[in-house]
Backbone as a printed PyTorch tensor [residue, N CA C, xyz], in Angstrom:
tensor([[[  0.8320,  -1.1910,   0.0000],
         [  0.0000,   0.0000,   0.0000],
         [  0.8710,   1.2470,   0.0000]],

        [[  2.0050,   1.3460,   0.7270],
         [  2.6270,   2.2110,   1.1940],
         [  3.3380,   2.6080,  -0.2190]],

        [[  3.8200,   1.8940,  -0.9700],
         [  4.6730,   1.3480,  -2.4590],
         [  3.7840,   2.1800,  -3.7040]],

        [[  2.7090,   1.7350,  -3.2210],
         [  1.5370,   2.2520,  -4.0850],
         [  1.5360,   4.1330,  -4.1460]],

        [[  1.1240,   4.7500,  -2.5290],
         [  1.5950,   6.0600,  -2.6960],
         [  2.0590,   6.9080,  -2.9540]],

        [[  3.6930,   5.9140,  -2.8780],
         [  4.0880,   6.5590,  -3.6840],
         [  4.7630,   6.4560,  -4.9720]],

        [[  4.0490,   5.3360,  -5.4310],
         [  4.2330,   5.9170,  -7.1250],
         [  3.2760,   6.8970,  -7.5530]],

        [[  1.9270,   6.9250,  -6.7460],
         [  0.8890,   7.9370,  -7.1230],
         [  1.4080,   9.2540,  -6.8700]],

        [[  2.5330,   9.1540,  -5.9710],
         [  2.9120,  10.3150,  -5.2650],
         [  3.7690,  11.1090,  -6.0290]],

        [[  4.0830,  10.5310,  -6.5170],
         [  5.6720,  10.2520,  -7.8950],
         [  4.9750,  11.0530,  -9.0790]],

        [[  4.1490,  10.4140,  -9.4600],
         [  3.2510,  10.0580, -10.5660],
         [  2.5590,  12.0130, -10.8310]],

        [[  2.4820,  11.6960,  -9.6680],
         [  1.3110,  13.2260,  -9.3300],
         [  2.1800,  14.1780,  -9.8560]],

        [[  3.4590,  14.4630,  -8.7180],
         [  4.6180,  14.9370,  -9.2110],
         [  5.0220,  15.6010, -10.5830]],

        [[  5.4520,  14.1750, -11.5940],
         [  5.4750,  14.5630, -12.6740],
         [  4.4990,  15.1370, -13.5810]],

        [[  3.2350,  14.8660, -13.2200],
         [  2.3950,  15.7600, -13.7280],
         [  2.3180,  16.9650, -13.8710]],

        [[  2.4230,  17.6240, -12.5930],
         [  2.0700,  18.8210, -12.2660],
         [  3.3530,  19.7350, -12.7260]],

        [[  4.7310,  18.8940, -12.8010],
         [  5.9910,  18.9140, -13.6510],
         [  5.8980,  19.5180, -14.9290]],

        [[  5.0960,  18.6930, -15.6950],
         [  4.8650,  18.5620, -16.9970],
         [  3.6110,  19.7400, -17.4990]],

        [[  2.6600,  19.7270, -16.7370],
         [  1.9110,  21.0900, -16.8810],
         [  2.6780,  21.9370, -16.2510]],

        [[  3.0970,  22.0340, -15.1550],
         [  4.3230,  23.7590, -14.8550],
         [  4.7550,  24.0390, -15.9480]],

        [[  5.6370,  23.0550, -16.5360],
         [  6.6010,  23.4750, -17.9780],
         [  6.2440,  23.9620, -18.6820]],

        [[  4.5450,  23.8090, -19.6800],
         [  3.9790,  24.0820, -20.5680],
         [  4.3420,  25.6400, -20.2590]],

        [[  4.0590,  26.8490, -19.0350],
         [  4.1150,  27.8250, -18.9800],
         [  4.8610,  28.5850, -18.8020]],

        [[  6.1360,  27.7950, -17.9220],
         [  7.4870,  28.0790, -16.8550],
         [  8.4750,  28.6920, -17.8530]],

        [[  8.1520,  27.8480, -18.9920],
         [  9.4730,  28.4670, -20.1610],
         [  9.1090,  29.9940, -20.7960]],

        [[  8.1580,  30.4460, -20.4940],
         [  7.3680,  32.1050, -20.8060],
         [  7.6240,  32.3080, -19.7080]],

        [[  8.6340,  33.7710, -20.1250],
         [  8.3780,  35.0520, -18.7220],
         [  7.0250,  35.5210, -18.5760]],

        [[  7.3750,  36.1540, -17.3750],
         [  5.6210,  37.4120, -17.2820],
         [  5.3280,  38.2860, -18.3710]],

        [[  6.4620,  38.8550, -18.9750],
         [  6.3060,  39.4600, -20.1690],
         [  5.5020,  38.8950, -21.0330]],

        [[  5.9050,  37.6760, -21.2120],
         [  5.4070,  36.9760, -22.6640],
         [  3.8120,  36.5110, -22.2090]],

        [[  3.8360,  36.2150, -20.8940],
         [  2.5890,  35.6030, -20.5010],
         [  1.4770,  36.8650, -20.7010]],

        [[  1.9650,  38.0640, -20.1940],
         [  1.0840,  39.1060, -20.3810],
         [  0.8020,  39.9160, -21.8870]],

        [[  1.8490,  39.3680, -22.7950],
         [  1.5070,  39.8950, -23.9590],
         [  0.4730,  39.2120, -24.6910]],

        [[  0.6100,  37.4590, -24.4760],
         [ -0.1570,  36.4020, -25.0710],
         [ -2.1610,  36.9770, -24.0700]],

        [[ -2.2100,  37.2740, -22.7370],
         [ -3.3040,  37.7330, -22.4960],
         [ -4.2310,  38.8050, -22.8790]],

        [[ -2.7990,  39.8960, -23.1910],
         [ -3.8490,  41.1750, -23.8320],
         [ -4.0570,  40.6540, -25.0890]],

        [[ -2.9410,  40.1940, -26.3390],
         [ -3.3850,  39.4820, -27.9300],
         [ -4.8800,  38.7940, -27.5590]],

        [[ -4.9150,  38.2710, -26.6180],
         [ -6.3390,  37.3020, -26.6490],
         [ -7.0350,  38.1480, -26.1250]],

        [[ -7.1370,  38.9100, -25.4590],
         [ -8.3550,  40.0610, -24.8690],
         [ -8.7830,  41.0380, -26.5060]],

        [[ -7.4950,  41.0590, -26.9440],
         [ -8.0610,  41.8570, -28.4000],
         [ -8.4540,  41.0230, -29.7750]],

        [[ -7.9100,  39.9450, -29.5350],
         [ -8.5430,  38.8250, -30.5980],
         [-10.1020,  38.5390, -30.2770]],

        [[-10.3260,  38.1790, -28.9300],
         [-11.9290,  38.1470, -27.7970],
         [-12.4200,  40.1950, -28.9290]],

        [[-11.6040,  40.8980, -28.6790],
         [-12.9070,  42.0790, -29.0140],
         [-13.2290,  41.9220, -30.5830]],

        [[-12.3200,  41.5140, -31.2660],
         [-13.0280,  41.2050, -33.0120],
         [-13.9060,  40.5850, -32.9700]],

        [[-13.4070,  38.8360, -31.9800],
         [-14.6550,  37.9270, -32.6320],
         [-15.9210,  38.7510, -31.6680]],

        [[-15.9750,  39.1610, -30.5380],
         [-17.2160,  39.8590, -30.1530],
         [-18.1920,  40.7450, -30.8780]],

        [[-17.2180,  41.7220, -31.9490],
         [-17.9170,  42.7170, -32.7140],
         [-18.3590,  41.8410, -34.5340]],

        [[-17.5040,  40.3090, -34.3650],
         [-18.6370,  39.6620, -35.2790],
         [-20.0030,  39.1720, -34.9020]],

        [[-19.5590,  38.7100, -33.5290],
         [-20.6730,  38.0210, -33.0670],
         [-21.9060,  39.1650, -33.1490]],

        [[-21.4290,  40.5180, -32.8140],
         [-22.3500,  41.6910, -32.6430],
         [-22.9230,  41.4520, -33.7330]],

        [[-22.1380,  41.7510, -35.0710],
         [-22.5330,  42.3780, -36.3870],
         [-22.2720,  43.5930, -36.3850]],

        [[-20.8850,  44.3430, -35.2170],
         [-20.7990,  45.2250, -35.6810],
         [-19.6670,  45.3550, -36.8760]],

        [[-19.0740,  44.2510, -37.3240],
         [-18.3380,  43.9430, -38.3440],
         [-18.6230,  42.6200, -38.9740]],

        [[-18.4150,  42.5910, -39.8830],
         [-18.9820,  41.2380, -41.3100],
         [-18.2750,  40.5290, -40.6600]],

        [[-18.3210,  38.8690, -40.9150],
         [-17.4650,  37.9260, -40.5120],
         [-16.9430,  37.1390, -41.9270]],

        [[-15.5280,  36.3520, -41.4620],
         [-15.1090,  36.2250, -42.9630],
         [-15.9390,  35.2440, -43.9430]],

        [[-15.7860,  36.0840, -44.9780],
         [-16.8790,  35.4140, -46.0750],
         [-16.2090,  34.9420, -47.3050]],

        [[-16.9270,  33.9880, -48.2990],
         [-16.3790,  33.3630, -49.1110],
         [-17.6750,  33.6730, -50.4830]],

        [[-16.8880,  33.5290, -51.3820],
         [-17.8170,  33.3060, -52.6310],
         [-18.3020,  32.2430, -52.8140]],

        [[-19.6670,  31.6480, -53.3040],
         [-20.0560,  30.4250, -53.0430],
         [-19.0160,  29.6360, -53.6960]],

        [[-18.6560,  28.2830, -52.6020],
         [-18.1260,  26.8780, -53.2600],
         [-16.8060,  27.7660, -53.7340]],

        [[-16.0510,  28.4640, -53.4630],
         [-15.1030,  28.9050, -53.5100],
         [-14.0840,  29.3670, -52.1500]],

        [[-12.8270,  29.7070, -52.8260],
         [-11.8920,  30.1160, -51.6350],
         [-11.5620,  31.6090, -51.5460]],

        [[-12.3360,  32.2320, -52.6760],
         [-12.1260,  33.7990, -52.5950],
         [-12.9560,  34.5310, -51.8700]],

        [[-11.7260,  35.7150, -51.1360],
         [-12.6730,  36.1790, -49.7140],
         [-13.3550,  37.4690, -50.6110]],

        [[-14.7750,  37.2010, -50.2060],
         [-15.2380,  38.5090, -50.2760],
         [-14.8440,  39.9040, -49.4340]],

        [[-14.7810,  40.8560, -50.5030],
         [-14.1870,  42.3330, -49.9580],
         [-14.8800,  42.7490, -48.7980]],

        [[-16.1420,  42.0670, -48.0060],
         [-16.6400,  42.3010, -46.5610],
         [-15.4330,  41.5070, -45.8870]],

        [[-15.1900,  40.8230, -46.0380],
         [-14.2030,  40.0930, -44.8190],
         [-12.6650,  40.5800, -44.5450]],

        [[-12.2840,  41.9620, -45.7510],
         [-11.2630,  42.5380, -45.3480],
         [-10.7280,  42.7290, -43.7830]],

        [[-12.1780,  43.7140, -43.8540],
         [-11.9300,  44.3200, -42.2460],
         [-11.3180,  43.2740, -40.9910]],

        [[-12.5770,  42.3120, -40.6500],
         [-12.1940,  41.6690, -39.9190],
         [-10.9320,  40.3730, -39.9690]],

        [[-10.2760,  40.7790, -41.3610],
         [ -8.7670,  39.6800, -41.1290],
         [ -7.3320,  40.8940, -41.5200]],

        [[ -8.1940,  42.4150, -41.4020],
         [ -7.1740,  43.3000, -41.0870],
         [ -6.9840,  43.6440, -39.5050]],

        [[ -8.1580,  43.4960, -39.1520],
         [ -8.1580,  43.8450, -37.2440],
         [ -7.1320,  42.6390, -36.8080]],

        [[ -7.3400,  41.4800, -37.1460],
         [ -6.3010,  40.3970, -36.6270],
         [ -5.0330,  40.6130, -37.1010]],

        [[ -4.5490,  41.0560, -38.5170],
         [ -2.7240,  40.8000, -38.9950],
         [ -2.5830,  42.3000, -37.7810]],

        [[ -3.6150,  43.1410, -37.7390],
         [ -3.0550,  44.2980, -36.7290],
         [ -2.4030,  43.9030, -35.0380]],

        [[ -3.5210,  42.6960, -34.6700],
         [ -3.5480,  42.4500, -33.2970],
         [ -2.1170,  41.6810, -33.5390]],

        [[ -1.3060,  40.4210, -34.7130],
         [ -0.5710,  40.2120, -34.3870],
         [  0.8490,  41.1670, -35.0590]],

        [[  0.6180,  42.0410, -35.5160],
         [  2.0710,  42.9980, -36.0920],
         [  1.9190,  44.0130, -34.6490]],

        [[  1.3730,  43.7790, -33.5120],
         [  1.5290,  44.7320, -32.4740],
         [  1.6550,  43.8340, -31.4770]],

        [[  1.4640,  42.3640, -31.7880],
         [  1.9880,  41.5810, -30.8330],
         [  3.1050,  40.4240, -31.4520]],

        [[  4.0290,  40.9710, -32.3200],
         [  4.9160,  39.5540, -32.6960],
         [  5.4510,  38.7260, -32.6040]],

        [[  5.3490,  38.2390, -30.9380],
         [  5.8950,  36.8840, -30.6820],
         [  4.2830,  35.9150, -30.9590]],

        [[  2.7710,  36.6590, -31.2100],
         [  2.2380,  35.8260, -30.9310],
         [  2.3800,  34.7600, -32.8460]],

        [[  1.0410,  33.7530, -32.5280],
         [  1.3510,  32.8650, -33.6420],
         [  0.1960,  32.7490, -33.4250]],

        [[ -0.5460,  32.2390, -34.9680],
         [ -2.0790,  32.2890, -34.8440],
         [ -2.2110,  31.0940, -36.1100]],

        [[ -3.2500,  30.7290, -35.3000],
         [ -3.9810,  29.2270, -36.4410],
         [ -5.0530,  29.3360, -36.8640]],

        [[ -5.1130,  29.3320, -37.7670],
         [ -6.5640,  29.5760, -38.7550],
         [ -6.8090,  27.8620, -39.2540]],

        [[ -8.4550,  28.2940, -38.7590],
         [ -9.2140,  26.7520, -38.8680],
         [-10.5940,  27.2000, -39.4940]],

        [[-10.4050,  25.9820, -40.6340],
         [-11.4550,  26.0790, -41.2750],
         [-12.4690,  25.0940, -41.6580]],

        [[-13.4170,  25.3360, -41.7890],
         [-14.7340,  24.8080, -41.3180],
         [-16.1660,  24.5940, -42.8930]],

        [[-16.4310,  24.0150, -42.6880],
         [-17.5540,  23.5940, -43.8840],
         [-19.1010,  23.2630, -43.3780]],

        [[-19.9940,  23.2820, -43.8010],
         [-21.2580,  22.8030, -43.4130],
         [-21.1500,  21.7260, -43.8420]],

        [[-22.7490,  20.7340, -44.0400],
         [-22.7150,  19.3280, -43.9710],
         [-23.2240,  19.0430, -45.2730]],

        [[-23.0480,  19.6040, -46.8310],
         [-23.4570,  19.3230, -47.9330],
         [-21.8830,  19.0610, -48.5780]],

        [[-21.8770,  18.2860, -49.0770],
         [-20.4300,  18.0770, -50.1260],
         [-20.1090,  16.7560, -49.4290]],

        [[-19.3590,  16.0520, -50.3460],
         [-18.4870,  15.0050, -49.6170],
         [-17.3910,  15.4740, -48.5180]],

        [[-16.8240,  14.2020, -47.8920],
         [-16.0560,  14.9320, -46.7930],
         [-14.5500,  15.3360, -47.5390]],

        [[-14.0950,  14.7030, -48.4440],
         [-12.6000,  14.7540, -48.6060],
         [-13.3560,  16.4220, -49.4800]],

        [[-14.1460,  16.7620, -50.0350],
         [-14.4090,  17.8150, -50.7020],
         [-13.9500,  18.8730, -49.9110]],

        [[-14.7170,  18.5260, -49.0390],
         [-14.7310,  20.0210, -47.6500],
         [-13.4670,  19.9250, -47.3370]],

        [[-13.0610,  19.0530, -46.7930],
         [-11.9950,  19.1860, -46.1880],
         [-10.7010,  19.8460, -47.0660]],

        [[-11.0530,  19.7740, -48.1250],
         [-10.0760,  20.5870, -49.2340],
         [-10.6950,  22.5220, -49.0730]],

        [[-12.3870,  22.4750, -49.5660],
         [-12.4250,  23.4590, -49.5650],
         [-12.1110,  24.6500, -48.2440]],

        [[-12.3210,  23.8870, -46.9320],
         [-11.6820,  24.3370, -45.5440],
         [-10.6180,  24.8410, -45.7850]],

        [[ -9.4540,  23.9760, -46.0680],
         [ -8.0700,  24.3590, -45.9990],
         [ -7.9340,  25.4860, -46.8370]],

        [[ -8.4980,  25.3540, -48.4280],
         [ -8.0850,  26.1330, -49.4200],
         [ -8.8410,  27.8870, -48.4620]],

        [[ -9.8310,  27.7310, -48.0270],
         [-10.3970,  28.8490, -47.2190],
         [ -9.7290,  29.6360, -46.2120]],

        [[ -8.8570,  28.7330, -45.4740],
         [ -7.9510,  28.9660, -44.5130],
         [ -7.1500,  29.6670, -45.1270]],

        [[ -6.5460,  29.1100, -45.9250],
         [ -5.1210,  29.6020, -46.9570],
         [ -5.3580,  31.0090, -47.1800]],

        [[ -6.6440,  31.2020, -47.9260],
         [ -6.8250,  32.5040, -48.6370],
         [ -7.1020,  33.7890, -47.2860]],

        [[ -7.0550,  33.5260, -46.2350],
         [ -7.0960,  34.1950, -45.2850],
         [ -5.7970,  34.4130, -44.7700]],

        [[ -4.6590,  33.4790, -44.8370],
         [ -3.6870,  33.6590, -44.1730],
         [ -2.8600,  34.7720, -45.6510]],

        [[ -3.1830,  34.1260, -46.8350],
         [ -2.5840,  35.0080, -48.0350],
         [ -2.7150,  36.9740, -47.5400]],

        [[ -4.2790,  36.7540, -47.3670],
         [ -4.6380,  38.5100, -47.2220],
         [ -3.8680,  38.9580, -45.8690]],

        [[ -3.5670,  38.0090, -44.4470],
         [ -2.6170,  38.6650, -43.6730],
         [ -1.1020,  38.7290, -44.0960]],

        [[ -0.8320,  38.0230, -45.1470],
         [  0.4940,  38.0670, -45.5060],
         [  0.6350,  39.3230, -46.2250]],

        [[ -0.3070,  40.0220, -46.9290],
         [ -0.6250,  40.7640, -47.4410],
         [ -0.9040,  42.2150, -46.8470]],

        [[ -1.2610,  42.0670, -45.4190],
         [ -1.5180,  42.8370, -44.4550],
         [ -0.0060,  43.2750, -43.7720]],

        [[  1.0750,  42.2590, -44.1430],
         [  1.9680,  42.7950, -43.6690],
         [  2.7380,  41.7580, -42.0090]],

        [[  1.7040,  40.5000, -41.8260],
         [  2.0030,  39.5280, -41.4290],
         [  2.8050,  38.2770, -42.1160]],

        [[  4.0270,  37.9070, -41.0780],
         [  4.9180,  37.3450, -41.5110],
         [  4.1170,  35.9430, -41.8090]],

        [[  4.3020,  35.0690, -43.0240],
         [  3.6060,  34.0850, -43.0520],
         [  4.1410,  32.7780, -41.9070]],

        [[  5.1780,  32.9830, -41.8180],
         [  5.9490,  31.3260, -41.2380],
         [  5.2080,  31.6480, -39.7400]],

        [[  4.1920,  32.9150, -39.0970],
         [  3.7500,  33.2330, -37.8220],
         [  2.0340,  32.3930, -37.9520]],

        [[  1.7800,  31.7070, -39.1340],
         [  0.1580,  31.1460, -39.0970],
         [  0.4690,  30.1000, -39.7680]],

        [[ -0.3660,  29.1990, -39.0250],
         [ -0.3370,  27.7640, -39.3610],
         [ -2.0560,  27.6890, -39.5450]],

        [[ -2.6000,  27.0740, -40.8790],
         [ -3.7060,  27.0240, -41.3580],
         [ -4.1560,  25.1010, -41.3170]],

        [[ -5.8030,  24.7220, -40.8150],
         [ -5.5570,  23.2570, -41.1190],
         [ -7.2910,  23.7740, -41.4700]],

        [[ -7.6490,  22.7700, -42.1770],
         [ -8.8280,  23.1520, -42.4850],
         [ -9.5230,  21.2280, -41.7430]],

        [[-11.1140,  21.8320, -41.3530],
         [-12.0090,  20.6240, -40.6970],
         [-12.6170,  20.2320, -41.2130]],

        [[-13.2970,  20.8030, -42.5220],
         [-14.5400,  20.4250, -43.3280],
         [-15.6960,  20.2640, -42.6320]],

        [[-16.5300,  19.0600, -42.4740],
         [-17.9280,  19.5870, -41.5890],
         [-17.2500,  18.5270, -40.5040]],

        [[-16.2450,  17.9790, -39.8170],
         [-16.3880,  17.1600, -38.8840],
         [-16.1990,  17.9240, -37.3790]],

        [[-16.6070,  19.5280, -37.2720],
         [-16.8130,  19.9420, -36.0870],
         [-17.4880,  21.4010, -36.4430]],

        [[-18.8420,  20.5740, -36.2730],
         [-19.6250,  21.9250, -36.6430],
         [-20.3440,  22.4460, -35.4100]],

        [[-20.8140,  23.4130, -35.0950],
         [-20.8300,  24.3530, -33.9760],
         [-22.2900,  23.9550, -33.4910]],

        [[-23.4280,  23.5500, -34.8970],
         [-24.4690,  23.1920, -34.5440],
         [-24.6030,  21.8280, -35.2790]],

        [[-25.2740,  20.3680, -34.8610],
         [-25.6490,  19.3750, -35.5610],
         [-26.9290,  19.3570, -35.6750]],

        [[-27.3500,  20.3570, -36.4020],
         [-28.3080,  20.1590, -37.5830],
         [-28.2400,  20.8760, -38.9760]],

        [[-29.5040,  20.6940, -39.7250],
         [-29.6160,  20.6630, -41.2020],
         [-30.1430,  21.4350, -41.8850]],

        [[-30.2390,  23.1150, -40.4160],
         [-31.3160,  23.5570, -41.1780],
         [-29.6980,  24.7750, -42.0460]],

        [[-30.8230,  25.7840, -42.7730],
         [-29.8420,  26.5640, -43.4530],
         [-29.0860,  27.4630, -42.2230]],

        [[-29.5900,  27.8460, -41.6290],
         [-28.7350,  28.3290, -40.3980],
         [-28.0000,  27.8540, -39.1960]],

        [[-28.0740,  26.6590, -39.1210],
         [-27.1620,  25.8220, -38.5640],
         [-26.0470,  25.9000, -39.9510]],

        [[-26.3040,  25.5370, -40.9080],
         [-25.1200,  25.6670, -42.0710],
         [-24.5370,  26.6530, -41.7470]],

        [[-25.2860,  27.7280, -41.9380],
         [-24.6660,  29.0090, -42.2410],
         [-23.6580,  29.2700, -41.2450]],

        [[-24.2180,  28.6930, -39.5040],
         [-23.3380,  29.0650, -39.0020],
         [-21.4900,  28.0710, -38.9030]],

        [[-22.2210,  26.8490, -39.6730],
         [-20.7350,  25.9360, -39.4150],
         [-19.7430,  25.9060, -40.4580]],

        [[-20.5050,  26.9070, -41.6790],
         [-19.1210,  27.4290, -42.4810],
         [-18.5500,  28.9010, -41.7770]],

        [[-17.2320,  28.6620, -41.4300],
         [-16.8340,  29.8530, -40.4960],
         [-15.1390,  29.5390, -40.8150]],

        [[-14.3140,  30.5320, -40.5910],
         [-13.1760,  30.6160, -40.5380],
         [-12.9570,  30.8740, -38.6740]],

        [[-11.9450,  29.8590, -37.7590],
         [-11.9890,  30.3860, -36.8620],
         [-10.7160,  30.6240, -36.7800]],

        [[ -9.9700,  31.7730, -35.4250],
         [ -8.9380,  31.9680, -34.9900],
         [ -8.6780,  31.9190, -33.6810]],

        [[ -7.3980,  31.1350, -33.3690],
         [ -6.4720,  31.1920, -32.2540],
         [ -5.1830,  31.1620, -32.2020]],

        [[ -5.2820,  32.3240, -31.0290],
         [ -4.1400,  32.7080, -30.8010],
         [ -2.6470,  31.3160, -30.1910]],

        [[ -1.6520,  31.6920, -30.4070],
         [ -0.7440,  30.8530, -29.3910],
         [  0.7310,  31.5360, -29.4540]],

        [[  1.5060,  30.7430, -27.6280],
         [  2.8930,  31.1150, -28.3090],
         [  3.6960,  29.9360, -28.5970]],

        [[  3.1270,  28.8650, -28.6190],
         [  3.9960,  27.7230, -28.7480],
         [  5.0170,  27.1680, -29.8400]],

        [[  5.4690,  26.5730, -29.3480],
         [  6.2190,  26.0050, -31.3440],
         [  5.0900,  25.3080, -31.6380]],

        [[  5.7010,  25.6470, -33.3150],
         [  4.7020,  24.4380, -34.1250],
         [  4.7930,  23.2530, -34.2610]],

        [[  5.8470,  22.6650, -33.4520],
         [  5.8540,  20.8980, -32.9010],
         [  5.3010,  21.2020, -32.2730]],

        [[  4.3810,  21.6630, -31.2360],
         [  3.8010,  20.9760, -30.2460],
         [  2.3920,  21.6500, -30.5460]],

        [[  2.1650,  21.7360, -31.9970],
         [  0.2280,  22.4030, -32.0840],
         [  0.1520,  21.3810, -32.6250]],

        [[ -1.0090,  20.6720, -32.6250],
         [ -1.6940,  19.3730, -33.4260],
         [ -0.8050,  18.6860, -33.7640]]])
C-alpha cells in the first residue's frame, strides 16, 4: 500500500511537472503579452458576433474572400504585427453538404486565402499555421440553413507555442 503512494505520489509529481513546464518556459512578459493578444482577438470575434463587423466570407463553393471580410482579417494581422511573438492558427470549417474529402479541401483552401490577405496585411507568413475541418466539427448538428450558415466559419487562435507541439 505504502509502495503504491508513492508511485501515485511520484506520478502526481510529474504531472504537475509537466503542466508547470507548458508555462514556466514564458516570462511574465510573454505571458502578459499572449493575455492582452487574446483580450483583443476576444474584441473582433465579439464585434462579429455583434454584427458590428462582417465575418469572414467566401464566394459560393469557392476560396475567394469577399471584400466584406477585409476588415475583420485586417483587425487580426493588426492584433498580431503589435503583438509579434504571438502565432495564430486559422481553422477552417464547412457545413454538412459536399463530400467529406471535398470540404476538407475546400476548408483548408479557405484557410489559406485568409492567411494570403494577412500576408498581405503585412504579417509574416511562417507566424500562421492554417488546417482546415470540413464539416467534422460543426458548432451546430443540424440541417437547417442556419445551422449551415453558421458551421461554415473561418476560426482563430491565438498561441505562443512552437509548431511541434500544435496538433
Amino acid at each position: 500500500m505504502n509502495k503504491k503512494l508513492r508511485m501515485l505520489a511520484a506520478l502526481a509529481a510529474l504531472a504537475t511537472a509537466a503542466l508547470g513546464g507548458c508555462s514556466s518556459g514564458r516570462s511574465e512578459v510573454e505571458r502578459e503579452e499572449k493575455r492582452r493578444a487574446d483580450m483583443e482577438l476576444q474584441s473582433v470575434q465579439d464585434m462579429v458576433a455583434d454584427r458590428t463587423i462582417r465575418p469572414v466570407e467566401f464566394e459560393f463553393d469557392s476560396a475567394v474572400l469577399l471584400p466584406t471580410s477585409f476588415d475583420v482579417i485586417d483587425r487580426v494581422a493588426d492584433i498580431l504585427k503589435r503583438h509579434p511573438r504571438m502565432k495564430l492558427i486559422i481553422e477552417g470549417h464547412t457545413d454538412d453538404v459536399g463530400g467529406e474529402e471535398y470540404n476538407i479541401t475546400l476548408s483548408l483552401r479557405r484557410a489559406s486565402s485568409v492567411k494570403q490577405r494577412l500576408a498581405e496585411e503585412g504579417v509574416h507568413p511562417d507566424s500562421v499555421k492554417v488546417f482546415g475541418f470540413g464539416k467534422s466539427r460543426p458548432v451546430l448538428k443540424e440541417n437547417s440553413e442556419r445551422a449551415r450558415a453558421l458551421n461554415r466559419r473561418v476560426e482563430f487562435h491565438l498561441t505562443t507555442r512552437h509548431w511541434e507541439s500544435v496538433f
